[in-house]
Structure formats: structure tokens, C-alpha cells
C-alpha positions in Angstrom: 48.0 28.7 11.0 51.0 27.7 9.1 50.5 27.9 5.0 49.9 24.5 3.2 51.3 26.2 0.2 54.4 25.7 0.2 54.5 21.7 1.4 52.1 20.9 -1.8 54.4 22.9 -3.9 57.3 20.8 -2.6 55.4 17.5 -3.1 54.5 18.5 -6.6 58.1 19.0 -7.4 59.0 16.0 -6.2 56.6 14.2 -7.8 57.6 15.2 -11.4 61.0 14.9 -10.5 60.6 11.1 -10.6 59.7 11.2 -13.9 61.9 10.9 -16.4 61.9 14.0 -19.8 60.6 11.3 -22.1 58.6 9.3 -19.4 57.0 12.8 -19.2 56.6 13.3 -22.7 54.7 9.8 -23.0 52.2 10.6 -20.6 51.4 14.3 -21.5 49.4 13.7 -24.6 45.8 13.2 -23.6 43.6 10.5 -26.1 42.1 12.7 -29.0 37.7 13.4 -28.9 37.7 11.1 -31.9 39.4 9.8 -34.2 39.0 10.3 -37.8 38.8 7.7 -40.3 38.7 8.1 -44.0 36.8 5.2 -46.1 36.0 5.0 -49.6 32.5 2.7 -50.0 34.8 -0.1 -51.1 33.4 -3.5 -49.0 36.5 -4.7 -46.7 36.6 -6.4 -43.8 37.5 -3.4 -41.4 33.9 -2.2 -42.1 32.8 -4.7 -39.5 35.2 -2.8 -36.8 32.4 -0.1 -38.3 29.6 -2.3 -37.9 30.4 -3.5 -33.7 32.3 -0.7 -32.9 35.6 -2.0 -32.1 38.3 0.5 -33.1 36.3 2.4 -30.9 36.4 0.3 -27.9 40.0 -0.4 -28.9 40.9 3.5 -28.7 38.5 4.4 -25.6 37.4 6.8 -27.5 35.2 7.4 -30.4 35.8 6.6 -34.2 34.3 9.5 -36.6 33.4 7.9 -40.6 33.9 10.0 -43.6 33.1 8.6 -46.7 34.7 10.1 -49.2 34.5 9.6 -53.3 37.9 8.3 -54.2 41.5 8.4 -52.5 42.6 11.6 -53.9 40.3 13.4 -52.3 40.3 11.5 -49.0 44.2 12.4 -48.9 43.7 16.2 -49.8 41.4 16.2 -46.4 44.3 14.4 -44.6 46.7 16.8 -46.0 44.3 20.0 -44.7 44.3 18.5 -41.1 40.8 16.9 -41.2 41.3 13.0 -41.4 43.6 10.9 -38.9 43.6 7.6 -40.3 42.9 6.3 -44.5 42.4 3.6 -46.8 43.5 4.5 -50.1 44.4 3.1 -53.2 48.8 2.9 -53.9 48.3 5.6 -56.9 46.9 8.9 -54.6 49.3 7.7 -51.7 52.1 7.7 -54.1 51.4 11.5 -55.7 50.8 12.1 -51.7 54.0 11.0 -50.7 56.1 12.7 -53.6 54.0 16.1 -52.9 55.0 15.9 -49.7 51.7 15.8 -47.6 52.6 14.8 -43.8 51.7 11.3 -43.8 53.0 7.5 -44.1 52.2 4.2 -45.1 51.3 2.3 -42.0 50.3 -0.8 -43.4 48.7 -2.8 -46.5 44.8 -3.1 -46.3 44.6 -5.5 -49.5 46.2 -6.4 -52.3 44.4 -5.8 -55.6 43.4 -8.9 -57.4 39.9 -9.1 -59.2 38.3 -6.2 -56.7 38.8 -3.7 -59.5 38.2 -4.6 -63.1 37.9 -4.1 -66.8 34.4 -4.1 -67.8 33.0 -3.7 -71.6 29.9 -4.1 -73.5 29.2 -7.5 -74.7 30.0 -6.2 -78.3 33.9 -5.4 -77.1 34.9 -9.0 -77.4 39.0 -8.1 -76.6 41.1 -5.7 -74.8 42.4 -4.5 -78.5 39.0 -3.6 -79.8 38.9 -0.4 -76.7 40.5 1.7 -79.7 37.5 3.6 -81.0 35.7 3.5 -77.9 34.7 5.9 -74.6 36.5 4.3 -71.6 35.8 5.5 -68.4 38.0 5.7 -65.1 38.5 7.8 -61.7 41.4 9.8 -62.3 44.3 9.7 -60.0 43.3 6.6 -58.9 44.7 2.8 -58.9 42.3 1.6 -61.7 43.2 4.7 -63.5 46.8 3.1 -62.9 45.8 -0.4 -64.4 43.8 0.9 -67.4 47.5 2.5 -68.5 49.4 -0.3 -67.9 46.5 -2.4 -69.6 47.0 0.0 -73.1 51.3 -0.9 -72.5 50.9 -4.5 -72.0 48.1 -5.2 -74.5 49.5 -2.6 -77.3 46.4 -0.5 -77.6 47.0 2.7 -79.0 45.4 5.0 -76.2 45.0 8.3 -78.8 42.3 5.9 -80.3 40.6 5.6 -76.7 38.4 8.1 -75.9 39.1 8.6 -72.2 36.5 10.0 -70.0 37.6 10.6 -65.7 34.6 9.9 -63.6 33.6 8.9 -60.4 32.7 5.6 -59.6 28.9 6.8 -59.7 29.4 8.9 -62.1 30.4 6.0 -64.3 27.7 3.8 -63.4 25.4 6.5 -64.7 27.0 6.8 -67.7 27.0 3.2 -68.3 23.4 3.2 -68.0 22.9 6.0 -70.7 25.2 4.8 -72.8 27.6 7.4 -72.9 30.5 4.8 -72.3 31.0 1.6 -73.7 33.9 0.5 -70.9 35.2 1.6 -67.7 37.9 0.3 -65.1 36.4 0.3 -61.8 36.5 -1.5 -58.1 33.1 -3.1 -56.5 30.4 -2.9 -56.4 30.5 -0.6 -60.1 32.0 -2.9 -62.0 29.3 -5.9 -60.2 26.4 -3.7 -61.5 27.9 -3.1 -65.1 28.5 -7.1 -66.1 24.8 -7.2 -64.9 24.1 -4.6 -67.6 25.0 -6.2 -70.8 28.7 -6.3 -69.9 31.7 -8.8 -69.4 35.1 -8.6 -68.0 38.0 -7.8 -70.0 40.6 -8.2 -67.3 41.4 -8.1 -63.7 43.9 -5.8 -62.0 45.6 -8.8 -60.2 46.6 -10.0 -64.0 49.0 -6.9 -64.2 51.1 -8.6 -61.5 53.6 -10.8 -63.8 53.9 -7.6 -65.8 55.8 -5.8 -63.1 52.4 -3.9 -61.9 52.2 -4.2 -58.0 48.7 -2.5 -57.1 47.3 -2.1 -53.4 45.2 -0.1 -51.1 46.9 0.7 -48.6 46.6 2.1 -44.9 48.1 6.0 -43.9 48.2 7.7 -41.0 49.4 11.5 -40.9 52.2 12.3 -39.3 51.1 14.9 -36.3 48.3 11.9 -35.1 51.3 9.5 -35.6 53.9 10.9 -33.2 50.7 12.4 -30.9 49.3 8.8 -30.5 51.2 6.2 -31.1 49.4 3.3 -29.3 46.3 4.3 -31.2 48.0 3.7 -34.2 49.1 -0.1 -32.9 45.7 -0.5 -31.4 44.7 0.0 -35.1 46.5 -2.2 -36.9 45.5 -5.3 -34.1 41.9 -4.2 -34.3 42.2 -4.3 -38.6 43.7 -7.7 -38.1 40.8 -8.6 -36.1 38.6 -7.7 -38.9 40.3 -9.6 -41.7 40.3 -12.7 -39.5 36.6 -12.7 -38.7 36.6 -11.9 -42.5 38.2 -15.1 -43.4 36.4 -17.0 -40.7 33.0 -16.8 -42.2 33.1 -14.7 -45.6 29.8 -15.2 -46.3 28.5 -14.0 -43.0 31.0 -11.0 -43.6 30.3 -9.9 -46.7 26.3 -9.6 -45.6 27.2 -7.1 -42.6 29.6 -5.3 -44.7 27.0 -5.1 -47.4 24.0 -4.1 -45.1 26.5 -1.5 -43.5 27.3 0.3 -46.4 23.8 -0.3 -48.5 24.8 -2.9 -51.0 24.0 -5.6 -52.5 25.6 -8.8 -50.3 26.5 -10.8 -53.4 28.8 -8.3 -55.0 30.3 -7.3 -52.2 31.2 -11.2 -51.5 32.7 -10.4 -55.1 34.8 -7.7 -54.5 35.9 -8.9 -51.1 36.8 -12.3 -52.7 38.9 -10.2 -55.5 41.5 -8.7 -52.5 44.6 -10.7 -50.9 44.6 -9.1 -47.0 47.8 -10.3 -45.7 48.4 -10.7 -42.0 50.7 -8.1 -40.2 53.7 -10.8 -39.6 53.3 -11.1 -43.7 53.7 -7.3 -44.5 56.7 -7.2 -42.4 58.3 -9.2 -45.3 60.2 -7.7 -47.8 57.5 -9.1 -50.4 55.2 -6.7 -49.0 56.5 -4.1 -46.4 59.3 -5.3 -45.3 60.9 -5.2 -41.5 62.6 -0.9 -41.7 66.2 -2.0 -42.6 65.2 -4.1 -45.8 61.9 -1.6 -47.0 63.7 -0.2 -49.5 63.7 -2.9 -51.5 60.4 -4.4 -51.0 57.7 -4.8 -53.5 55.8 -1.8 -51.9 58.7 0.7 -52.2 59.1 -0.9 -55.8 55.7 -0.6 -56.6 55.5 3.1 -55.4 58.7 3.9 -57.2 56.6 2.5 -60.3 53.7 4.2 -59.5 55.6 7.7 -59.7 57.1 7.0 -63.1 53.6 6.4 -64.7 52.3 9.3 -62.8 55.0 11.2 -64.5 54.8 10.1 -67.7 50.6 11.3 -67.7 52.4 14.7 -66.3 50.8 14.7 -63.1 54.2 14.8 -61.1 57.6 16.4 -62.2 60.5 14.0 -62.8 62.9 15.9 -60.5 60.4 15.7 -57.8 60.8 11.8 -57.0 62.6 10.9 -54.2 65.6 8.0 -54.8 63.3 5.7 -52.7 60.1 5.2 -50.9 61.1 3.6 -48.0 60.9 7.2 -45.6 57.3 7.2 -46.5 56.7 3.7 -45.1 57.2 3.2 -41.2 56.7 -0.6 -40.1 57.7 0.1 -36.4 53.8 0.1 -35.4 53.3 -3.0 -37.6 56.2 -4.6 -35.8 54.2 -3.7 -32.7 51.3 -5.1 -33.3 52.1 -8.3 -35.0 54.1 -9.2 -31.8 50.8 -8.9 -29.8 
């Protein structure tokens, strides 16, 4: 009997022959186990993708949640390999990008407004009155960037300040012994502290008009990028999802974000209410993002380029590390993608 070998070999050939090197390419890379998101326990609205599963039905394959403390840390597990996608504040993406760690700035998730705050004791009655008190913040972080920009703008002398880096928790607990008498934090902290004989001092999205653009942004690294590309769009149309439903019925929201991640439903209808979430077709602006050829000079570039300056100046980055622009750290071609969905 004649060998069947050789006639499938044939077909094979021929049938890879039809496709194309980068038609080829596309198709080889098979959709991951999971995919690996990075959250902080911030309320926003892609917690309800969380909550219903849909990033996971989007991707046809399942999301894995990691909370993690604060963005620094989130980032130094994207850097090691471990996380795919994260939401993190503009200060840790910016020491990220500078240091070089494979990843880029996909999108923005919310623009900082009255989400993270200056809190005091009731018996700090102004911003200047800090001096000669413990003031506590997460390092690295963007309220760690707005407490600095609050001690430029409101000429407080910052070697009066006794400045103590904590955790988010950590600070609550402090707050509650007495150990600190103000701290710049994001909700729910901040909630629970003007509930405990404090007040608000100020509100990040006051720093604005001073030249201070502060946002969380989404990353993606670079090796889950290039691998899946249509994840990454799938993504950003599932986020936008979240953020209409959001806007559709905050109220509604705010309670299964809250009962998702164990808090209390008013403050997180707070914090949520203290964020700008701008819709894709927005962030391809040159307000926000901008559209690839204009990037460079958008508000986000600017705001990173910013960012690095004040991390040098605390002597957290070297001068001669900075890069003349942001803009190769930002890639809008999934956003383009998705907002034409």
C-alpha cells in the first residue's frame, strides 16, 4: 500500500504556504492561561469588570487579581515578569519609565481631583500651620507628589514638617494613635480620617492651575503587549464599559464596587466622585494623551516630564537619566483601536 506520508506532507506545505510571514506571526501566539491584573484597593469603576467578570469574557480567558499596597510595588512585580496589566498612580509610572522597566502607558484610568486629599486634625486650621507637625504619606506615590508641590505652592518650609512614609493602612493606624496629626492620602483613608476629628486641607485636583497634572494611569508591559495585542484593545473597550455603567447609575456603582472590595459604600461614592475618567476618543487628545504624532506635547508627556524633575529634586532619580520626552513611553495605537469600536 502506497505511503500516505508523503501526500500530507505535501498538503501541509501547501497549506502554510498560503500564509503570508506576518499573517503567520499573527496567528502563532496562543491566548495566555490568564491574565494578570494589578489593582491597588482604590474604588473605580473597572472593579465592576471584577465584580461580573467581563475582562474575562472579553479575553476568553481568565483574569487573575492582585492587590497590591501602593503602585511602586505593583510596578516592581510588572518589572519581575509577574503582572500583565496595572493601574497606578503617574508618580511610580514615571520612576518606572525613566528606570527603564519594559512597560508603557496604555491609557488614563482617572484623573485626580478630590480622590486623594489633605487631611488634618481639626486643630490644624491652614495648610501653613503643617510646620511643626508629623505628616504622613506613601512614598513614591502621587499623593507623595502633591504633598511636595503643596509645601512649593503654599510656602511651607518642609524642614519644619516632620515627614513620616507609610502605607495607606499604615497611616490610618497611626491616625488613630495619634502618632500623626496629617497625612495625604486617596479613599477610602482619607474618608475614615475626616470622620476622626479631621478636615480637609486641600484636594489634589487644586494643584492643577499650578502646573501639577496628577493621574492614575493604565500600563501594560511590553512582552504581553507585542504577545497580545487584541487583549490589550479588548481591555481598554471592556474599561470603557466600566466607566459608562459608572456614570450611568453612580450610586448603584459605587455599592458593588464597595461590597467588592469590603468598604464602606459612601466613601467610596466619595472617592469615585473625586476622579475625572475620560472617554477613550478624549485621551486621544493632546489634552490628555494625545493621537502618536502630537504625544509629545500633551499634558501627559508634560506631566511625566514634571513628575521626573520633582522626583529628582527628592534624589530618587539622577538628572542625566531623564529622557528629552515621554512620548516613547506612551503608545495610543490600542486606544486608537478601541475608541473606533
Amino acid at each position: 500500500m502506497k505511503s500516505l506520508v508523503p501526500a500530507i506532507l505535501s498538503a501541509l506545505v501547501t497549506i502554510f504556504s498560503a500564509f503570508t510571514p506576518q499573517q503567520a506571526l499573527a496567528a502563532s501566539p496562543e491566548k495566555p492561561k490568564e491574565v494578570r491584573f494589578a489593582y491597588l484597593n482604590g474604588p473605580r469603576p473597572w472593579i465592576l469588570g471584577k465584580v461580573d467578570k467581563s475582562f474575562d469574557k472579553a479575553f476568553g480567558t481568565p483574569v487573575k487579581w492582585i492587590n497590591f499596597a501602593s503602585g511602586p510595588s505593583a510596578l516592581q512585580a510588572l518589572a519581575a515578569g509577574e503582572i500583565d496589566i496595572a493601574r497606578c498612580g503617574s508618580t511610580p509610572v514615571t520612576s518606572a519609565l525613566v528606570k527603564k522597566v519594559p512597560l508603557e502607558v496604555i491609557a488614563v484610568s482617572g484623573v485626580i481631583d478630590g480622590s486623594e486629599r489633605l487631611v488634618a486634625r481639626k486643630s490644624i486650621a491652614s495648610i501653613k500651620d503643617l510646620e511643626g507637625h508629623a505628616v504622613a504619606y506613601p512614598a513614591g506615590s502621587t499623593a507623595h507628589y502633591a504633598l511636595q508641590a503643596v509645601f512649593k505652592v503654599y510656602g511651607v518650609d518642609s524642614s519644619k514638617v516632620k515627614q513620616v512614609n507609610l502605607k495607606p493602612a499604615e497611616q490610618l493606624a497611626a491616625w488613630k494613635r495619634g502618632d500623626v496629626q496629617a497625612a495625604y492620602v486617596w479613599g477610602p483613608f482619607w474618608n475614615q480620617m475626616v470622620a476622626e476629628d479631621g478636615h480637609e486641607l486641600l484636594r489634589t485636583g487644586q494643584l492643577q492651575d499650578k502646573g501639577y497634572y496628577i493621574f492614575n494611569a493604565y500600563v501594560v508591559s511590553k512582552k504581553f503587549a507585542t504577545e497580545h495585542p487584541d487583549l490589550v484593545v479588548s481591555f481598554l473597550s471592556v474599561f470603557e464599559d466600566t466607566v459608562k455603567r459608572y456614570k450611568a447609575d453612580p450610586d448603584g456603582s459605587a455599592a458593588i464596587i464597595a461590597k467588592e472590595l469590603g468598604q464602606d459604600a459612601e466613601a467610596a461614592k466619595q472617592t469615585l466622585a473625586g476622579l475625572a475618567f475620560p472617554s477613550l476618543k478624549e485621551q486621544l487628545q493632546v489634552s490628555l494623551l494625545g493621537n502618536g504624532k502630537n504625544t509629545a506635547d500633551s499634558n501627559i508627556a508634560k506631566g511625566l516630564a514634571a513628575t521626573a524633575q520633582f522626583l529628582v529634586e527628592l534624589g530618587e532619580l539622577q538628572k542625566n537619566s531623564l529622557p528629552p520626552s515621554f512620548a516613547p513611553g506612551i503608545n495610543t495605537s490600542f486606544l486608537e483601536k478601541a475608541a473606533a469600536k
